[in-house]
SELO-305872 format. One record per residue (C-alpha): residue in three letters; x, y, z. Coordinates in pm, 1 decimal, padded with zeros to 6 digits. Layout:
<pts>
<'ALA' <X Y Z>>
...
</pts>
This chain:
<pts>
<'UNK' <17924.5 -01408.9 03165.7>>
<'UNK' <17809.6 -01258.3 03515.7>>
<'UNK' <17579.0 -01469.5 03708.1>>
<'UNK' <17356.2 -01099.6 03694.6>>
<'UNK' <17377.4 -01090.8 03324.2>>
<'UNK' <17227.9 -01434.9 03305.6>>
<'UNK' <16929.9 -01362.1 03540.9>>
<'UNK' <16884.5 -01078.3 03319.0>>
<'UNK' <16899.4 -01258.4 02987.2>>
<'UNK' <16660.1 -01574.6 03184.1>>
<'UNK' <16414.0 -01278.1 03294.5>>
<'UNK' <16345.8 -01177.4 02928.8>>
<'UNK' <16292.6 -01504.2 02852.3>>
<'UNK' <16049.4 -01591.6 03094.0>>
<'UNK' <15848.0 -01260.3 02978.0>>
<'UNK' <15892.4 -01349.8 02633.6>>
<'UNK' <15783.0 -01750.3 02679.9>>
<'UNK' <15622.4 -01764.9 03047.4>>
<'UNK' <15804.3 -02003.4 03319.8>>
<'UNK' <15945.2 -02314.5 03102.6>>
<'UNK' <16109.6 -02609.3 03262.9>>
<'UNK' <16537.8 -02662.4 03242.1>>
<'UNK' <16684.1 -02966.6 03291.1>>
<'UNK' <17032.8 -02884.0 03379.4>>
<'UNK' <17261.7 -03232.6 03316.5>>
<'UNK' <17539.3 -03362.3 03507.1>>
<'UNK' <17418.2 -03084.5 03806.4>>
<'UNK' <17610.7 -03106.7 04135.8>>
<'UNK' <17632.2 -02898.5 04414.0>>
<'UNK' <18027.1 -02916.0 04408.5>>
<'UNK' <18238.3 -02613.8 04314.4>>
<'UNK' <18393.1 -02613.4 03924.1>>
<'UNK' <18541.4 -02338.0 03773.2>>
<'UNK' <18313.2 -02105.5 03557.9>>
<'UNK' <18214.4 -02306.3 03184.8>>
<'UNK' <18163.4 -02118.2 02869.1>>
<'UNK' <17826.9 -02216.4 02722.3>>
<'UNK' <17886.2 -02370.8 02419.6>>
<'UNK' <17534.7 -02424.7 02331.0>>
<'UNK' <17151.0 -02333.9 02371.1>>
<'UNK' <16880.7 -02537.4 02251.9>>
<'UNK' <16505.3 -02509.0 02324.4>>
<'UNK' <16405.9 -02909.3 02271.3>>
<'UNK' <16053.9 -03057.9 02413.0>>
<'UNK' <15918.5 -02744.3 02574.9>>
<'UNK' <16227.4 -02681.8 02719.3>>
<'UNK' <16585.5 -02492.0 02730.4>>
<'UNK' <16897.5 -02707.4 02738.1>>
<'UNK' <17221.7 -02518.6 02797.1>>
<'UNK' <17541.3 -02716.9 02771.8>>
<'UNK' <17880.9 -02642.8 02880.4>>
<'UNK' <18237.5 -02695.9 02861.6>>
</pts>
């Protein structure tokens, strides 16, 4: 996925459900090649996306 394609697909989301919290896990500022998501999970008011 393109980093624009995500923006776009987070946009409709926050005009379909207003501006929710993420928690992103395990974040780090160091460079990793690109992850497939392998899931998407809206727990506790909030999206989780996980990664491999």
């Amino acid at each position: 996925m393109l980093a624009s394609e995500l923006i776009e697909k987070l946009e409709i989301l926050i005009a379909e459900h207003g501006d929710l919290p993420v928690a992103l896990y395990d974040w780090n500022e160091a460079y990793a090649p690109p992850a497939e998501s392998t899931s998407v999970t809206y727990e506790d008011g909030q999206f989780c996306v996980d990664a491999d």
